[in-house]
Biopython code that builds the backbone (N, CA, C, O; Angstrom):
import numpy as np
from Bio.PDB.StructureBuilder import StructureBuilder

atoms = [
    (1, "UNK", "N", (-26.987, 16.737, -53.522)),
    (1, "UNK", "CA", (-27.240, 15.353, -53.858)),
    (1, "UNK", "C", (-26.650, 15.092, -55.245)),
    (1, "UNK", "O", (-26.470, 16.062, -55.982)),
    (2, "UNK", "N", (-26.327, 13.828, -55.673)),
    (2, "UNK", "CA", (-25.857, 13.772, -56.898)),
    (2, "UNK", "C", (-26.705, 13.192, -57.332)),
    (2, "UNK", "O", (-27.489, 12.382, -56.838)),
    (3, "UNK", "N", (-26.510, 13.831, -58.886)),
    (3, "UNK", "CA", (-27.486, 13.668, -60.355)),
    (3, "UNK", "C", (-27.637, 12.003, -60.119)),
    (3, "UNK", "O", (-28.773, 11.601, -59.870)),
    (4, "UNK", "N", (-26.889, 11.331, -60.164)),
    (4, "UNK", "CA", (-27.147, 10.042, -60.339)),
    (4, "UNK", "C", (-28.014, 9.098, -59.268)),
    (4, "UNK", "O", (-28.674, 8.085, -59.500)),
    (5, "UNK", "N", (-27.766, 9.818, -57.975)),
    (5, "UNK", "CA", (-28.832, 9.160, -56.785)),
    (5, "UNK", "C", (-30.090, 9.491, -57.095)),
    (5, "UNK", "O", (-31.091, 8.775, -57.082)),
    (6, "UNK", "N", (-29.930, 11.063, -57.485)),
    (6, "UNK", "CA", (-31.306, 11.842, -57.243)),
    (6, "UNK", "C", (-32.027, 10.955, -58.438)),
    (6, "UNK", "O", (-32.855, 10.157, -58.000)),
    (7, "UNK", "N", (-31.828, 10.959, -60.090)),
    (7, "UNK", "CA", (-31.949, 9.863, -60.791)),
    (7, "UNK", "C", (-33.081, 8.440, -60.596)),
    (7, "UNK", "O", (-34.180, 8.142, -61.065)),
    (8, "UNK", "N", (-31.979, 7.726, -59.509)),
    (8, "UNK", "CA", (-32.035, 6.071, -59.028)),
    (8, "UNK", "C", (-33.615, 6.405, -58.130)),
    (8, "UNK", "O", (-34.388, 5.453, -58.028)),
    (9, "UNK", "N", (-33.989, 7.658, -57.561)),
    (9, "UNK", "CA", (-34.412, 7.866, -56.282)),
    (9, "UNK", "C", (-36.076, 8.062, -57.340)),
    (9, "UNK", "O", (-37.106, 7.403, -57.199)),
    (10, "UNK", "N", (-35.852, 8.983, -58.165)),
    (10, "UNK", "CA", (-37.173, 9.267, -59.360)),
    (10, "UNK", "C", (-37.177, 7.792, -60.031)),
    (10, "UNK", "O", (-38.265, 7.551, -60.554)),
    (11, "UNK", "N", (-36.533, 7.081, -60.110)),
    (11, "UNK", "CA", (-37.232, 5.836, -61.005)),
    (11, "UNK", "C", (-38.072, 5.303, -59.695)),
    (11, "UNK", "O", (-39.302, 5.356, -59.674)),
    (12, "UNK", "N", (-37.095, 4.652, -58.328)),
    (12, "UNK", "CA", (-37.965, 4.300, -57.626)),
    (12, "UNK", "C", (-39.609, 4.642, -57.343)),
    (12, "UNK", "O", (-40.611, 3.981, -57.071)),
    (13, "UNK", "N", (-39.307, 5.956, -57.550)),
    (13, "UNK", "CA", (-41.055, 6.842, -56.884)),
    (13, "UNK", "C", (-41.680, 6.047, -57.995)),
    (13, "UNK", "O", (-42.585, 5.267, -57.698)),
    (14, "UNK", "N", (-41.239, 6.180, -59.417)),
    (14, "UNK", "CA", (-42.353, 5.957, -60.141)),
    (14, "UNK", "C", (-42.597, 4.631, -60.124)),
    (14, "UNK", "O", (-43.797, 4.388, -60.256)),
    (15, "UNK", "N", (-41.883, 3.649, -60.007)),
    (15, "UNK", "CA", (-41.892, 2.181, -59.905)),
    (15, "UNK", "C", (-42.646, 1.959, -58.489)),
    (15, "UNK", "O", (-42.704, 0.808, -58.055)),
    (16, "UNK", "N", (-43.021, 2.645, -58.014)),
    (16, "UNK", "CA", (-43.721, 2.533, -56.828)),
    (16, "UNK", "C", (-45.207, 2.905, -56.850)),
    (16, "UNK", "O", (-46.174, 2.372, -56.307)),
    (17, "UNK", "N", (-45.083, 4.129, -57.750)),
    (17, "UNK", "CA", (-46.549, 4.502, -58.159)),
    (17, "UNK", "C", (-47.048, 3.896, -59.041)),
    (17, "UNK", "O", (-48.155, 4.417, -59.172)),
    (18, "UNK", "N", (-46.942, 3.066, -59.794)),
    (18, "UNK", "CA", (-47.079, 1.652, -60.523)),
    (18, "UNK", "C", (-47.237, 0.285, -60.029)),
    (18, "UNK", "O", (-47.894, -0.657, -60.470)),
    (19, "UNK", "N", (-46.638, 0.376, -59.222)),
    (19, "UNK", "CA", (-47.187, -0.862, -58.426)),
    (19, "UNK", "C", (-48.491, -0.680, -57.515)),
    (19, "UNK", "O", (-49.282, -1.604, -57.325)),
    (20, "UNK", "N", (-48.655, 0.758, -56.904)),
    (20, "UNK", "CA", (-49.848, 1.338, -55.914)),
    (20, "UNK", "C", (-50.972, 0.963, -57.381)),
    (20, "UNK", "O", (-51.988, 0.524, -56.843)),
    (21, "UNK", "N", (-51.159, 0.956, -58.664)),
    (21, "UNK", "CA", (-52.160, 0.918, -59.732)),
    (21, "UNK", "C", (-53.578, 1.836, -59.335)),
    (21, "UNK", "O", (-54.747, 1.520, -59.555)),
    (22, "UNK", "N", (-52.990, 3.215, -58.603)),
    (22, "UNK", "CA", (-53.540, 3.917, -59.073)),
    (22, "UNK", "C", (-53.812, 5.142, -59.924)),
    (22, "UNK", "O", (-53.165, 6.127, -59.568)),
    (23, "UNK", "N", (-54.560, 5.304, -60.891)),
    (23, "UNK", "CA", (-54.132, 6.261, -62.341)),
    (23, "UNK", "C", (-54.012, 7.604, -61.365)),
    (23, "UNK", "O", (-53.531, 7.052, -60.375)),
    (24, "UNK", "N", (-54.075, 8.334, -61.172)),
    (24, "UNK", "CA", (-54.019, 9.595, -60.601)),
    (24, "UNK", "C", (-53.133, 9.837, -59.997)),
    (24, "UNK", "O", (-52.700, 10.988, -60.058)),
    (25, "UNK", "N", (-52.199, 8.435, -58.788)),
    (25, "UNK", "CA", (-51.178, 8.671, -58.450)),
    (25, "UNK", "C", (-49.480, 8.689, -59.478)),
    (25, "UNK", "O", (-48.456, 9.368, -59.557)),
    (26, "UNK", "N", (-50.081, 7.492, -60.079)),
    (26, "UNK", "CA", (-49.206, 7.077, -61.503)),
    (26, "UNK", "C", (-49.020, 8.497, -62.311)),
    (26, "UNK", "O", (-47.839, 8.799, -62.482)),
    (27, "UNK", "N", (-49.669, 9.114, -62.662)),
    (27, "UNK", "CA", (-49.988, 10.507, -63.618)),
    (27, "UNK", "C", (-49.401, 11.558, -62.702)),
    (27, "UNK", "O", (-48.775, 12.378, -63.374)),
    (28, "UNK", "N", (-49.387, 11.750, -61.777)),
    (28, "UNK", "CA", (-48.935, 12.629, -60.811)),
    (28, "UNK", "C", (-47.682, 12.657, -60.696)),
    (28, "UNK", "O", (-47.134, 13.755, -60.790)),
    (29, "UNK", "N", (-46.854, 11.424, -60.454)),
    (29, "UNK", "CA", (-45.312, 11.205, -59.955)),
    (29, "UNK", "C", (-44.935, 11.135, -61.434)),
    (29, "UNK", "O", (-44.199, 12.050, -61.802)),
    (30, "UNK", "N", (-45.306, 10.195, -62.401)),
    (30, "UNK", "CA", (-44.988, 10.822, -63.821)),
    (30, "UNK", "C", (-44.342, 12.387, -63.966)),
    (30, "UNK", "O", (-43.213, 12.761, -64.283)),
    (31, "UNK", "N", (-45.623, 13.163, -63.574)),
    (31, "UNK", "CA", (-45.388, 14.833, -64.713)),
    (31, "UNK", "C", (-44.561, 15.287, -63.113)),
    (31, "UNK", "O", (-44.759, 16.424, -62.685)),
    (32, "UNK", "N", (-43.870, 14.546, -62.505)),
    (32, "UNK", "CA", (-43.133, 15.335, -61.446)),
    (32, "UNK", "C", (-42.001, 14.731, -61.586)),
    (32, "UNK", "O", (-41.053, 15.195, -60.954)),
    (33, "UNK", "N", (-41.754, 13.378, -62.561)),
    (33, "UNK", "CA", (-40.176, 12.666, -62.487)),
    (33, "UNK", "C", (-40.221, 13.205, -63.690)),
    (33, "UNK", "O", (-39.458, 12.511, -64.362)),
    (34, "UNK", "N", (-40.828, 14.340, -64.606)),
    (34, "UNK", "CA", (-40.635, 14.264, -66.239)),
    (34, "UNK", "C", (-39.958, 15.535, -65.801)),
    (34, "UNK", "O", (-38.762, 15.655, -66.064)),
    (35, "UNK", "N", (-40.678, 16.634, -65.072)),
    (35, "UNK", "CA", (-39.991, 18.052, -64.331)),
    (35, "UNK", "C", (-38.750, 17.981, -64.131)),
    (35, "UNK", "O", (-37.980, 18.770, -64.679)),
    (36, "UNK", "N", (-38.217, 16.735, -63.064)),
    (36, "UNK", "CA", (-37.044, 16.860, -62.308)),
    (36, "UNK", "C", (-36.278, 16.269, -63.407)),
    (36, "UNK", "O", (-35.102, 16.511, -63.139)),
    (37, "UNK", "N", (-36.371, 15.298, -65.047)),
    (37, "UNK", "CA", (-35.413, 14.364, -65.464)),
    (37, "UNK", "C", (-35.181, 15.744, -66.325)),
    (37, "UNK", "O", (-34.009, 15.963, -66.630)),
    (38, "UNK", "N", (-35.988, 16.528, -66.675)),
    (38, "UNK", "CA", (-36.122, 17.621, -67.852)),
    (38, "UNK", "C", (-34.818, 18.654, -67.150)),
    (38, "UNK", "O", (-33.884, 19.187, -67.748)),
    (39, "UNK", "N", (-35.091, 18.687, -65.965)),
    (39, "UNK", "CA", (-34.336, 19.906, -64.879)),
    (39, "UNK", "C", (-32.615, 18.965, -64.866)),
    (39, "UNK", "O", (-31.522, 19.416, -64.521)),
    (40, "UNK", "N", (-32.805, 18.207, -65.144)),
    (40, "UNK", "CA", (-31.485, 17.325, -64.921)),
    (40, "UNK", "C", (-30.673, 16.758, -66.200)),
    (40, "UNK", "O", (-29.721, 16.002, -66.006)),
    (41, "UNK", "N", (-31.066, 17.140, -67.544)),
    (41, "UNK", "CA", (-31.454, 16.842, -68.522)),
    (41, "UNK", "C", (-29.608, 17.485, -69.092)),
    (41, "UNK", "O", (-29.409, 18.661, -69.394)),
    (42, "UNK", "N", (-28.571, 16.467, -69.113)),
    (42, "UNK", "CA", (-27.328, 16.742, -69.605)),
    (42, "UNK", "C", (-26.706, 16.929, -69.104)),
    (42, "UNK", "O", (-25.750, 17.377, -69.736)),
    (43, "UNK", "N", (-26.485, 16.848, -67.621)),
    (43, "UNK", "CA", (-25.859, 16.705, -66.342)),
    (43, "UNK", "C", (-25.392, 15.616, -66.056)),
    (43, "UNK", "O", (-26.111, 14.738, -65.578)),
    (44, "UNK", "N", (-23.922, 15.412, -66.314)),
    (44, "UNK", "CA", (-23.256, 14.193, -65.235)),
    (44, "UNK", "C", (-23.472, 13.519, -64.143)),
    (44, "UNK", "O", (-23.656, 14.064, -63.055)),
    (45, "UNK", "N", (-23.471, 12.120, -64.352)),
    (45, "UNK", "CA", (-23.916, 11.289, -62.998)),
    (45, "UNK", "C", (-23.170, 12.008, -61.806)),
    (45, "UNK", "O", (-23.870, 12.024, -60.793)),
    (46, "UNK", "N", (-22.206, 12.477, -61.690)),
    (46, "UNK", "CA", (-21.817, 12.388, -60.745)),
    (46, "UNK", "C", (-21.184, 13.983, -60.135)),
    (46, "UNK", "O", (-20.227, 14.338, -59.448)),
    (47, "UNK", "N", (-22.395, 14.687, -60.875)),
    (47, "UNK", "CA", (-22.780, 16.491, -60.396)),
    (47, "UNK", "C", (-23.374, 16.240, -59.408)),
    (47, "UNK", "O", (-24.024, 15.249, -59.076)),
    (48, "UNK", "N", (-23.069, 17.488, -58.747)),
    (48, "UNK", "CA", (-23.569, 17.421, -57.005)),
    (48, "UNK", "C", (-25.048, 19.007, -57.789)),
    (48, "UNK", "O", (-25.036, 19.920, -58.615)),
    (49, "UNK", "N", (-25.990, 18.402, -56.837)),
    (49, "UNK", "CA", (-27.217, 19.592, -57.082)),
    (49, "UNK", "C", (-27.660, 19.907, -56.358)),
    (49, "UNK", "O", (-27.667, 19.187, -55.360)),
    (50, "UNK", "N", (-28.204, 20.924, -56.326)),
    (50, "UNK", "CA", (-29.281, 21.329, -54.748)),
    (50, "UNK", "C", (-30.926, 21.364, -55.294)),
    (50, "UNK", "O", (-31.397, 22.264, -55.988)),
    (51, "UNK", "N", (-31.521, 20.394, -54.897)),
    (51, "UNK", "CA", (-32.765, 19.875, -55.027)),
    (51, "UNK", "C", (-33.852, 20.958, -55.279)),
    (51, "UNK", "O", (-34.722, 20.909, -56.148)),
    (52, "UNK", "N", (-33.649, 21.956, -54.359)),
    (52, "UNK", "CA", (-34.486, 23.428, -54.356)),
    (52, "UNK", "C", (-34.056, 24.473, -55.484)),
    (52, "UNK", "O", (-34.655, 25.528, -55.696)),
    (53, "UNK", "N", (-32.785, 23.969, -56.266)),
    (53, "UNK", "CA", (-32.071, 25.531, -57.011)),
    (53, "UNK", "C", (-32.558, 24.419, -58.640)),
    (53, "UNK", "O", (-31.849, 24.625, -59.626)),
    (54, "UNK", "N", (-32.965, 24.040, -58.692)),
    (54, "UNK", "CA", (-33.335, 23.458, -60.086)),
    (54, "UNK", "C", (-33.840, 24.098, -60.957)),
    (54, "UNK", "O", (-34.960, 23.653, -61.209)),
    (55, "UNK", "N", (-33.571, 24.932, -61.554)),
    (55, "UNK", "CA", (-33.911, 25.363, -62.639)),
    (55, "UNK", "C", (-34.705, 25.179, -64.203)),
    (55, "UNK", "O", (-34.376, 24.031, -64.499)),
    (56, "UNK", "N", (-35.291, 25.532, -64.979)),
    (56, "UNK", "CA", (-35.717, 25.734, -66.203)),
    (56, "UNK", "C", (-35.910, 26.796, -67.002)),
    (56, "UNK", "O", (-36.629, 27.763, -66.753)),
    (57, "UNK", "N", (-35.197, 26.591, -68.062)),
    (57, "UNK", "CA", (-35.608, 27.718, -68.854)),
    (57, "UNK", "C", (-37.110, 27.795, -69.571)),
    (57, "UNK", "O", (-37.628, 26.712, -69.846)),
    (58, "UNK", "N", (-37.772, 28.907, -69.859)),
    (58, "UNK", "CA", (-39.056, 29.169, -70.264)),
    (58, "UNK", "C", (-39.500, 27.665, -71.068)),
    (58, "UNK", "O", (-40.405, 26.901, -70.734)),
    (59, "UNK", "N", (-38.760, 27.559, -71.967)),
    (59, "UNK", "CA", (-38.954, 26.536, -73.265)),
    (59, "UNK", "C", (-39.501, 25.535, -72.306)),
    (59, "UNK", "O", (-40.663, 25.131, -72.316)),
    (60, "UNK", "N", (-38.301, 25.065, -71.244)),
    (60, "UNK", "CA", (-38.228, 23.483, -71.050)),
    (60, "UNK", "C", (-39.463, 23.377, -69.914)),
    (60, "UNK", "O", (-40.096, 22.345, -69.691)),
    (61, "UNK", "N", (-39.663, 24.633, -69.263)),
    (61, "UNK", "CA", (-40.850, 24.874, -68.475)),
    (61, "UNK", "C", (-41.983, 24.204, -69.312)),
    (61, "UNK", "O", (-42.539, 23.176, -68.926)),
    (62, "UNK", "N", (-42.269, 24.778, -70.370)),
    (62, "UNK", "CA", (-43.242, 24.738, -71.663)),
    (62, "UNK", "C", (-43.326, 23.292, -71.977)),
    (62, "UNK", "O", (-44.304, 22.892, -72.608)),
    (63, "UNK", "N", (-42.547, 22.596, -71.661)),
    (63, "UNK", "CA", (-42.549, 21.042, -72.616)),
    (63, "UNK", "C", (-43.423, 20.595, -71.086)),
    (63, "UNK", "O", (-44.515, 20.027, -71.082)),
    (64, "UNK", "N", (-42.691, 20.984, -69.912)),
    (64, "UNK", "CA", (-43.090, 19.731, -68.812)),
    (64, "UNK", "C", (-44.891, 20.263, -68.563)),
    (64, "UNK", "O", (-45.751, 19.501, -68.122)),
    (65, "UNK", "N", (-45.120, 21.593, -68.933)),
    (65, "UNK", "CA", (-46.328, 22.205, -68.509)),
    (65, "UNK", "C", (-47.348, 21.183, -69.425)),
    (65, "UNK", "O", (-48.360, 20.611, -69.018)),
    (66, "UNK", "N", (-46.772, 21.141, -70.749)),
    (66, "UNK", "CA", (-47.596, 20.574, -71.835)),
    (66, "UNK", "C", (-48.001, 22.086, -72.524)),
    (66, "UNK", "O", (-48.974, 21.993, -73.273)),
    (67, "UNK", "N", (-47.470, 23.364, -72.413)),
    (67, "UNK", "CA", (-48.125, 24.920, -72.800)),
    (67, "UNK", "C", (-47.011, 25.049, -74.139)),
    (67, "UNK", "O", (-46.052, 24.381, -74.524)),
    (68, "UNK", "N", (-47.567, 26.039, -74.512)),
    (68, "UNK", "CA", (-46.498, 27.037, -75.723)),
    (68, "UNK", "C", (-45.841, 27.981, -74.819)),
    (68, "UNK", "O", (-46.347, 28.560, -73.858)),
    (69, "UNK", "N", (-44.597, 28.057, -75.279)),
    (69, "UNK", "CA", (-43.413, 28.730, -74.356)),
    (69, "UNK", "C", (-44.167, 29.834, -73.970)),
    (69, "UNK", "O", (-44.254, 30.079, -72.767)),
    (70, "UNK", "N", (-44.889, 30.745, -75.020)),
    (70, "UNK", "CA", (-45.374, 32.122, -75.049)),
    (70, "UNK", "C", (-46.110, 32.243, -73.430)),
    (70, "UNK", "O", (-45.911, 33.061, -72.533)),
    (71, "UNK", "N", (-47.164, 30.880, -73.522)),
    (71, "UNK", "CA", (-48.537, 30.679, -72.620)),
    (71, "UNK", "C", (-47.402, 30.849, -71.565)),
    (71, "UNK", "O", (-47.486, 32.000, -71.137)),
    (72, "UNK", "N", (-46.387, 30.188, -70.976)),
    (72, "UNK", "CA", (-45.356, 30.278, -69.580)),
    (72, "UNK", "C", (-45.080, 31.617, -69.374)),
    (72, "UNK", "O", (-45.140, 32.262, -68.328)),
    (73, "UNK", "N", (-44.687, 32.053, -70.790)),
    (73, "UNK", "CA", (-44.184, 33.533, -70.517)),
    (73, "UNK", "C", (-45.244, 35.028, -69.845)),
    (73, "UNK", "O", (-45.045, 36.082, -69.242)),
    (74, "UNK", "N", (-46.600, 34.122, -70.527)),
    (74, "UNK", "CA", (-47.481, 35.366, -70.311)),
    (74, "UNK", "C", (-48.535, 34.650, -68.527)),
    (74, "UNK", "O", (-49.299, 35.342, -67.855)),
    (75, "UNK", "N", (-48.208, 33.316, -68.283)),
    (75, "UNK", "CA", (-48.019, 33.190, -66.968)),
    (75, "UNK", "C", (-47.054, 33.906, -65.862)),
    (75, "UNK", "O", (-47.536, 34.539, -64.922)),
    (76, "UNK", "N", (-45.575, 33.743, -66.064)),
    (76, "UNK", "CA", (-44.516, 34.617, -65.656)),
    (76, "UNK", "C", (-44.897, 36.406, -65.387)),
    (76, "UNK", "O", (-44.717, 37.095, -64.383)),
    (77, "UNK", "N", (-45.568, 36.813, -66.940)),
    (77, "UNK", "CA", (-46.066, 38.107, -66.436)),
    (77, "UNK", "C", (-46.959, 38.431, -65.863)),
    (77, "UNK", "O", (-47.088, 39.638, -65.657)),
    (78, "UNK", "N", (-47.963, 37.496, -65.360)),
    (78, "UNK", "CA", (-48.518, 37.673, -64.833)),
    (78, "UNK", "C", (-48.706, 37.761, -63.518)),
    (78, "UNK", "O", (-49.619, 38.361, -62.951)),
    (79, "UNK", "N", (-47.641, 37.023, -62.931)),
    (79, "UNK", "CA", (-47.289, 36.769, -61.929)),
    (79, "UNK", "C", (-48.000, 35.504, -61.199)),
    (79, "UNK", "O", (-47.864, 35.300, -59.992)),
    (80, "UNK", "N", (-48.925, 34.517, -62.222)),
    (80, "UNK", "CA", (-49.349, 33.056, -61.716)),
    (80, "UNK", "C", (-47.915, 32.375, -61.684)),
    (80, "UNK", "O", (-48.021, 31.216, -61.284)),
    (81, "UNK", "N", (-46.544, 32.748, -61.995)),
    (81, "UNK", "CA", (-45.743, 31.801, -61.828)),
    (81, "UNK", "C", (-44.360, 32.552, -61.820)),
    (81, "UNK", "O", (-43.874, 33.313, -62.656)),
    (82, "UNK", "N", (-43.933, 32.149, -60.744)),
    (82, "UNK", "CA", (-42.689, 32.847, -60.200)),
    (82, "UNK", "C", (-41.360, 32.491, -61.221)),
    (82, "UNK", "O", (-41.035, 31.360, -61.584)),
    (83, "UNK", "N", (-40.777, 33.599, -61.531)),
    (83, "UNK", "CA", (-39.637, 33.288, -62.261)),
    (83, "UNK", "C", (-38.146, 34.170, -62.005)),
    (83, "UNK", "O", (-38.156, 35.067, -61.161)),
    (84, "UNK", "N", (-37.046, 33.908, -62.673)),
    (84, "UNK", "CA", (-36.259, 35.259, -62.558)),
    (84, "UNK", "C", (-35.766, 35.793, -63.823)),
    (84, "UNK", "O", (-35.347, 34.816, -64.444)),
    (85, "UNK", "N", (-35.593, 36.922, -64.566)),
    (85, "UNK", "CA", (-34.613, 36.922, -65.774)),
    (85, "UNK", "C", (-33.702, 37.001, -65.597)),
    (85, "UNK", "O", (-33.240, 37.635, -64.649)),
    (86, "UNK", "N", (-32.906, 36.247, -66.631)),
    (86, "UNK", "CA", (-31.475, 35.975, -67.151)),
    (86, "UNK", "C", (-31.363, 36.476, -68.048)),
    (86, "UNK", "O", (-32.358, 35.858, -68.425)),
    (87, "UNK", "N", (-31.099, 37.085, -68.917)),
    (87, "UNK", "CA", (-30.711, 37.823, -70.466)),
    (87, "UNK", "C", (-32.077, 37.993, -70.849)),
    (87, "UNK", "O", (-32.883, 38.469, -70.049)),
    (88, "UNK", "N", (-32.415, 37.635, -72.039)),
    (88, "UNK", "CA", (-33.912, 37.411, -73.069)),
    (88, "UNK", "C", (-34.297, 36.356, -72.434)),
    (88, "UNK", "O", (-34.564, 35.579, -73.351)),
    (89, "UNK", "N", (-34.530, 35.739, -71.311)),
    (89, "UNK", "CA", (-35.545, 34.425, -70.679)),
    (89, "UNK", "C", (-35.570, 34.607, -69.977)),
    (89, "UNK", "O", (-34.858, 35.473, -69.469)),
    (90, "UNK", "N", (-36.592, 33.789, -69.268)),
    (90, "UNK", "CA", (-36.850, 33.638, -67.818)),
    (90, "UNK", "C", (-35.923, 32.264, -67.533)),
    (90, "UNK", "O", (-35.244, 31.600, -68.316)),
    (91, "UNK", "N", (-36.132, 32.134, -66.321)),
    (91, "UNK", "CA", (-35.482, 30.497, -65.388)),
    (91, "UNK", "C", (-36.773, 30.521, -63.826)),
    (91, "UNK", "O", (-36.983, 31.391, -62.981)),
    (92, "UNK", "N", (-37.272, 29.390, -64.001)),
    (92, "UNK", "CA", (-38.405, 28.786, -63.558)),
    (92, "UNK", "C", (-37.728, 27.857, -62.646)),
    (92, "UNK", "O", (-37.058, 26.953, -63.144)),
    (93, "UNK", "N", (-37.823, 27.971, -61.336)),
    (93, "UNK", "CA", (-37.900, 27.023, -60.108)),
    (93, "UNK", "C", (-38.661, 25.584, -60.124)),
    (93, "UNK", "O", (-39.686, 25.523, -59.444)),
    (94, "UNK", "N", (-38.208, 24.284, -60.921)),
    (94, "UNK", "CA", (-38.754, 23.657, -60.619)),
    (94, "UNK", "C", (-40.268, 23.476, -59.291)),
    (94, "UNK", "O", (-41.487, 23.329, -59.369)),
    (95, "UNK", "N", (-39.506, 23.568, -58.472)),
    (95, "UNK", "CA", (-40.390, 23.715, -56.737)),
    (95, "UNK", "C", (-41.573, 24.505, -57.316)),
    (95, "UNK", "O", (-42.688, 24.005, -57.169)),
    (96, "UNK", "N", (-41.449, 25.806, -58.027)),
    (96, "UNK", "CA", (-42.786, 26.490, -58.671)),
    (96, "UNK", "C", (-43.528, 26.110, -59.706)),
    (96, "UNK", "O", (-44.351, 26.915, -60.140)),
    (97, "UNK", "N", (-43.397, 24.815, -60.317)),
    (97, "UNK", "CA", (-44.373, 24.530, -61.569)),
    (97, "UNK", "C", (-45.147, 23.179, -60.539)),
    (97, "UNK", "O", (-45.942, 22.435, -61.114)),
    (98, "UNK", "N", (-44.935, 23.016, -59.472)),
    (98, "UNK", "CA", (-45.492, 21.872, -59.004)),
    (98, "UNK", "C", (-46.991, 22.467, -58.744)),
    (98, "UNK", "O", (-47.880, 21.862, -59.344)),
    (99, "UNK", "N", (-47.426, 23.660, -57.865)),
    (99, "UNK", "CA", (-48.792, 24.246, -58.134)),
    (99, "UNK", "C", (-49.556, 23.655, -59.712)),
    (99, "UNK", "O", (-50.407, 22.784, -59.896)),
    (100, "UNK", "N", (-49.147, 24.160, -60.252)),
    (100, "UNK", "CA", (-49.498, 24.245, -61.914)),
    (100, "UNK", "C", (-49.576, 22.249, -62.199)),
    (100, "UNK", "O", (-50.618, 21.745, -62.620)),
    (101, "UNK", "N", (-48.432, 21.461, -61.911)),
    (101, "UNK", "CA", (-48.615, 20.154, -62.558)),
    (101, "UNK", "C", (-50.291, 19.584, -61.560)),
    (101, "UNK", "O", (-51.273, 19.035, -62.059)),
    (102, "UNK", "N", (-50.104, 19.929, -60.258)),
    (102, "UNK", "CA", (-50.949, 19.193, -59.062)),
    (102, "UNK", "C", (-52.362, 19.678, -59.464)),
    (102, "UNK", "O", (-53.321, 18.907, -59.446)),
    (103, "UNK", "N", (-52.478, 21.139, -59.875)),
    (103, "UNK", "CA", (-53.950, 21.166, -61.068)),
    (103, "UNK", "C", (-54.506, 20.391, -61.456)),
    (103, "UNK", "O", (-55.714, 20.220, -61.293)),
    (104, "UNK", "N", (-53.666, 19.633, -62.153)),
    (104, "UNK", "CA", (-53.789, 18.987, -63.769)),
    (104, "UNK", "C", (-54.703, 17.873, -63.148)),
    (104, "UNK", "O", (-55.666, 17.384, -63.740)),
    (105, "UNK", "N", (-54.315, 17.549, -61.960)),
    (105, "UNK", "CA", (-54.873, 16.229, -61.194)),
    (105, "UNK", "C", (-55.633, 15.983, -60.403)),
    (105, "UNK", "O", (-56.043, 14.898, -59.991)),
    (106, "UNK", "N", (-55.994, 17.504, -60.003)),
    (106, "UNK", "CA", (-57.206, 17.921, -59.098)),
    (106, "UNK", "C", (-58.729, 16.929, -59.510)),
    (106, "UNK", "O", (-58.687, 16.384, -60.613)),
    (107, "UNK", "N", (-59.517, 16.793, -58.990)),
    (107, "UNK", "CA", (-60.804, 16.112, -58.877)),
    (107, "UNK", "C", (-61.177, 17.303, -60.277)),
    (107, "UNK", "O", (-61.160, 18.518, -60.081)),
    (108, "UNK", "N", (-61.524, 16.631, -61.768)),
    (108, "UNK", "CA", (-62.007, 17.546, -62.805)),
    (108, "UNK", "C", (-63.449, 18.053, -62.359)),
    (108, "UNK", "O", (-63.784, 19.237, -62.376)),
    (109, "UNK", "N", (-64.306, 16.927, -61.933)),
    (109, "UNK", "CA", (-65.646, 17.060, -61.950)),
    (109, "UNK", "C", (-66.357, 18.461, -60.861)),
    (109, "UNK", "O", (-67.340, 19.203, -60.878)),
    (110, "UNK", "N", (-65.117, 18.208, -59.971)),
    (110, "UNK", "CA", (-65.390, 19.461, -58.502)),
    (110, "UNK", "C", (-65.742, 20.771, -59.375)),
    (110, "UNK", "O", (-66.886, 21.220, -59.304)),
    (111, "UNK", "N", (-64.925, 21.298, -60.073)),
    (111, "UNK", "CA", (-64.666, 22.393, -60.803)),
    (111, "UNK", "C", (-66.009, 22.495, -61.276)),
    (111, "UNK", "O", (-67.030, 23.012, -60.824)),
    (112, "UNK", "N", (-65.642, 21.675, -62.608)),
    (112, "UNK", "CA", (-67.425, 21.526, -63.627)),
    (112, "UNK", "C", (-68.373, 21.698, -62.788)),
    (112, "UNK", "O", (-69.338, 22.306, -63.253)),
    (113, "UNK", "N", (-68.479, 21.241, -61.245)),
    (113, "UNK", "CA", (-69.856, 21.079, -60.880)),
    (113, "UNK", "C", (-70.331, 22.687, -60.308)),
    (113, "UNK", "O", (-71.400, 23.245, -60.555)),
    (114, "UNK", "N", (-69.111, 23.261, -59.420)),
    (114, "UNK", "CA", (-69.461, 24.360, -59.029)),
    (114, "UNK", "C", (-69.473, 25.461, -60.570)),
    (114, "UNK", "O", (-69.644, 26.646, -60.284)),
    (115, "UNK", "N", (-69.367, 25.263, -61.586)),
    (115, "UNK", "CA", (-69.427, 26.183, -62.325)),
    (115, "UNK", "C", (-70.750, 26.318, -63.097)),
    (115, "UNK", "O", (-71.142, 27.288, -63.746)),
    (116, "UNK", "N", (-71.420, 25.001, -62.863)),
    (116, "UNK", "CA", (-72.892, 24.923, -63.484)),
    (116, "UNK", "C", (-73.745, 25.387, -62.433)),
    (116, "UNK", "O", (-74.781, 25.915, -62.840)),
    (117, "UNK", "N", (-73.617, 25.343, -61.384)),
    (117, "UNK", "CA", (-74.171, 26.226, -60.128)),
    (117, "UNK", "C", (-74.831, 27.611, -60.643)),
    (117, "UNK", "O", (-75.304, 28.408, -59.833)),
]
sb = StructureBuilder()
sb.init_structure("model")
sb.init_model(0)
sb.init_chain("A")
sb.init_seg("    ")
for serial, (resi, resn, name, xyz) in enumerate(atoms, 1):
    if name == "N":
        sb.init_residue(resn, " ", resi, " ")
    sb.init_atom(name, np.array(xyz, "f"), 0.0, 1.0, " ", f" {name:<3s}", serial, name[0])
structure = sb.get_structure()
């Protein structure tokens, strides 16, 4: 697909989840068009990409997570988050930080409640 459709295609979602006015959906397609603009981030309109091979390096992982690069890295070793090395970094599968963003948005209170149990 090219950078520039794929682009046109993330404003739509979010201009859509803005008009739906609901916060949870709005917040959701947000930290998932911030992933893919971050993953796309100095690329020519008119680069061809493969939607699934999107890449990030540790850092830029770190900005979209909202974490310190370190916190990704010692995720990575842990194996909560799939990565591959390249030299001194990792490179992070877009497709794999979506677990981790869809968290963020989970029902908070579910959690809290079973933990006071």
């Amino acid at each position: 697909m090219r950078v520039g459709l794929l682009r046109e295609r993330l404003t739509a979602a979010l201009e859509t989840a803005m008009r739906n006015r609901e916060a949870d959906a709005i917040a959701l397609t947000a930290d998932r068009t911030k992933a893919m603009a971050v993953a796309l981030a100095g690329m020519p309109e008119d680069a061809e990409v493969e939607i699934d091979a999107l890449e990030l390096p540790t850092r830029a992982a770190a900005t979209v997570l909202g974490f310190h690069p370190e916190h990704v890295r010692r995720l990575i070793r842990t194996g909560r988050l799939r990565a591959r090395r390249i030299g001194g970094d990792y490179r992070v599968l877009v497709d794999d930080l979506w677990p981790l963003i869809e968290a963020r948005h989970r029902e908070p209170g579910r959690r809290r409640l079973r933990a006071r149990r």
